[in-house]
Phi, psi and omega in degrees: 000164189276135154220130179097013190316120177234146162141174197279078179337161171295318223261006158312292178325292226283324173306306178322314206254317167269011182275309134022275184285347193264318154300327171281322179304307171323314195280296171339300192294297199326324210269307182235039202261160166337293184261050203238171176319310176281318179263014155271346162295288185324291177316336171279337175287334202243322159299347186273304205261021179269311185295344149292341197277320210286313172331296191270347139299331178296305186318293173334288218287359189242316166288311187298333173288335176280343183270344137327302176263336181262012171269000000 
């Protein structure tokens, strides 16, 4: 007989592999669901760069007005 019998049981493994998987779905949905990660980046990425382009039109248009008004 065994004494002191160490090592992982099966029914150890299998909880193990579905909690595993159960934390991958969880991450999955989080990442790339409607309202998920990815598409609050992209939207902030497409907000970032219309405010800059309005930004360097405000310039633009603030500079041709100060060489306007200083000729």
């Amino acid at each position: 007989m065994l004494k002191g019998k160490n090592g992982i049981t099966l029914v150890a493994l299998v909880i193990t592999i579905v909690i595993i998987i159960i934390l991958a779905t969880i991450t999955i949905k989080t990442v790339f669901d409607d309202n998920g990660i990815v598409p609050y980046a992209e939207k902030a990425k497409i907000e970032t760069e219309t405010s800059a382009d309005k930004e360097a039109l405000q310039m633009l248009y603030a500079e041709l007005y100060l060489k306007r008004t200083w000729c």
